[in-house]
C-alpha angles and dihedrals in degrees: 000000000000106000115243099206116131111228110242140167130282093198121084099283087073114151092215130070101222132226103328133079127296104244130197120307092022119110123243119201135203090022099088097110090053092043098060093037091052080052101047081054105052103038081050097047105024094212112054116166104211115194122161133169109298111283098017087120121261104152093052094053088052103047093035114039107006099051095053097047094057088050090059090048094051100264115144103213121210121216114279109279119223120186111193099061116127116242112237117251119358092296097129121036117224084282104063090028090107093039095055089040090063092041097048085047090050090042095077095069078084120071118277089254098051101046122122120248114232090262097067095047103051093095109054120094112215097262103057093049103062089043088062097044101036099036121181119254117265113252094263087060149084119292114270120272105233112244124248112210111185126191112200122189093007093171086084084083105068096025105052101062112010091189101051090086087138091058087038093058099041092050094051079043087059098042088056101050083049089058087052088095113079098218095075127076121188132199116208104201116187151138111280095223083070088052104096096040087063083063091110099046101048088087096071093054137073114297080347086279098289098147104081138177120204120197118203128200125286106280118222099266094048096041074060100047091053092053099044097039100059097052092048095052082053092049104249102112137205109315115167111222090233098064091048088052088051087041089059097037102048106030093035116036115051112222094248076062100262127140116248135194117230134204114255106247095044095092093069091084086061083049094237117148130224090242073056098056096041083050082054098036085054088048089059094236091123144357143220138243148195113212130156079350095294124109115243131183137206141160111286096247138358089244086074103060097081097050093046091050092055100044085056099056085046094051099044083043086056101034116032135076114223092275106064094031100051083045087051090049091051089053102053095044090054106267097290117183087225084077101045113122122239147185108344098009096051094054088051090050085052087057106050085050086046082057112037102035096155090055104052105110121202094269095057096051091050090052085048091059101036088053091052095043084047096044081046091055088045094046087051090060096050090060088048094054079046110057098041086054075060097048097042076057108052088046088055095051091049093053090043089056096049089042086058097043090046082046094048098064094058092043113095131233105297096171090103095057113117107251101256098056100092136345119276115260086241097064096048081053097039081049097045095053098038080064087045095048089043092046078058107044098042108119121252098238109142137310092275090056090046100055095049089052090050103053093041083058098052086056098060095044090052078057091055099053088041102051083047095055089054096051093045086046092063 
């Protein structure tokens, strides 16, 4: 099937963020359900544990869309807490590791210059320390913004050292005196094939972590969603693969394989934008130029016409179904009749345009109608062949009548005969016009219909004359 991918740039005007995390202030798209319902819960329980299949994108539901929910509902958000980062130098020993991970994590909230180094934070517990940090209004002020602890990654904890059980256990037992307070809420985001080995610690922490929240992987609306939106909020459309491929192919490349320029205005017709042709002209596919004061475009370099070609032979084999790639074909060779389409193909043909009426290019349409215009000249001839056959018939039958009557003036008087000796006159007629009638009335369905009915026919009118010649024989 057609891909569905949106052409973007691989400079740094790309419109995606690549293979790491959303973070926040970035927008994440086709998450929007999951967003709001993470939120409902957490604000509800005050302790979730979210966990999901690795790369189904915790991390950015959290930074992007989590984080700033909880900061529209009130919510003041520490920094993300990991817990498996290696304190720098020998300042913890294995049973405080956990623990200075978390409060380095929670000591950026301060500015680079003011942060604590590891030393002198080797002797807080958690608890004191956001205490410390995050301290509680004074009784003449506002009332307290509730505190937002997040654990990314939390299955750190029970992966990077499997025979530390005892500084495992002292750090969860940390964390669960901290979420006494009621003014803090945590999040505990981590794989889910970690979930069951966090079984023995869930007794140290808040209603032992029963409210959870799992996060499949993207489905495939969404997955669509979070590759179209992007390149519309930065202007591209959307641009199907396919018609920049076409585009490049058709306008670009000649069919003996040159590079050509073309006039700025003339890639409508593929349906690519201007936002589309700067993503392509970043990406150093082609280039623009300014010439008798028009804009013209053309491939970057001659050395990339081969390749291009290619790529694009590879992709339609791989992509498309028979319809836009015979189309595409047509076009290329230089719309031959040879490769119109005809009977079952073209109807298939009807039907993919019937279902897919925003994707057909020009090309497509023209070998549409080509295909129809050559399958009506087709279907005319037919007729023709048709109504001669009739024709050759009728005049046989006509000759066949005055033969019979030339030959009835020199029979004898058969009227005497016993009955069993010949047929009767009236049934050869009866017969003989029953194969003309039925020549007439047979349907005009096709060349195949018409030479079985045909042949059928020429049958029953070999029965007539011999049946005749019989009769005139006795």
């Amino acid at each position: 099937m057609e891909s569905a991918r949106v052409i973007a740039a691989t400079s740094a005007d790309n419109v995606y963020v690549g293979p790491r995390p959303f973070e926040t202030g970035e927008t994440l798209y086709g998450r929007a359900c999951e967003a709001e319902e993470l939120l409902s819960l957490l604000i509800a329980e005050r302790v979730v544990l979210l966990y999901s299949p690795s790369g189904a994108g915790k991390t950015s539901l959290v930074q992007a869309c989590l984080v700033p929910a909880m900061k529209e509902e009130g919510f003041l958000a520490a920094p993300v807490i990991r817990v498996g980062l290696r304190p720098p130098g020998a300042e913890a020993d294995a049973g405080k590791r956990y623990r200075l991970s978390a409060l380095l994590s929670l000591e950026e909230h301060r500015p680079e210059a003011g942060r604590r180094p590891a030393s002198a934070l080797a002797g807080l517990t958690l608890n004191d320390y956001l205490r410390d940090a995050f301290p509680a209004p004074a009784d003449n002020e506002d009332a307290p913004r509730p505190l937002l602890l997040i654990f990314d990654q939390f299955e750190e904890l029970l992966r990077l050292d499997p025979t530390d059980e005892a500084a495992k256990r002292a750090f969860v037992r940390e964390v669960g005196e901290a979420l006494r307070d009621r003014g803090r809420w945590a999040l505990f985001v981590m794989r889910e094939d970690f979930v069951a080995a966090l079984d023995p610690y869930r007794p140290a922490l808040p209603r032992q972590l029963t409210a959870t929240y799992r996060l499949d992987l993207l489905a495939s609306d969404a997955a669509a969603e979070a590759i179209r939106a992007p390149a519309e909020a930065a202007g591209v459309g959307d641009v199907s693969e396919r018609l920049v491929r076409d585009w490049i192919s058709q306008q670009l490349v000649t069919s003996q394989g040159v590079r050509r320029p073309v006039l700025s205005g003339e890639e409508k017709d593929f349906g690519l934008t201007p936002a589309c042709l700067a993503v392509l002209d970043k990406a150093f596919l082609i280039r623009t130029e300014h010439r008798g004061g028009a804009m013209w475009y053309e491939l970057a370099h001659d050395r990339l016409v081969k390749p291009v070609v290619q790529d694009n032979a590879r992709w339609r084999r791989e992509n498309l179904v028979a319809f836009p790639f015979q189309a595409a074909t047509w076009q290329e060779q230089g719309r031959p009749d040879k490769l119109l389409l005809g009977g079952a193909l073209l109807r298939d043909a009807y039907r993919w345009a019937r279902d897919n009426p925003g994707r057909l290019t020009k090309s497509e349409v023209d070998c549409l109608k080509a295909s129809q215009d050559k399958s009506n000249r087709a279907g005319v001839s037919t007729a023709v062949k048709f109504l001669a056959m009739l024709i050759v018939a009728g005049i046989a039958g006509m000759k066949y009548e005055a033969r019979n009557n030339e030959l009835d003036k020199n029979l004898p008087d058969v009227s005497k005969k016993k009955p069993t000796e010949g047929r009767p006159r009236p049934e050869q007629d009866k017969l003989l016009r029953g194969v003309i009638q039925s020549l007439i009335a047979e349907p005009r369905s096709g060349r195949e219909a018409v030479e079985s009915a045909t042949e059928s026919r020429l049958l029953d009118l070999n029965k007539v004359f011999n049946i005749t010649k019989k009769g005139l024989r006795r």
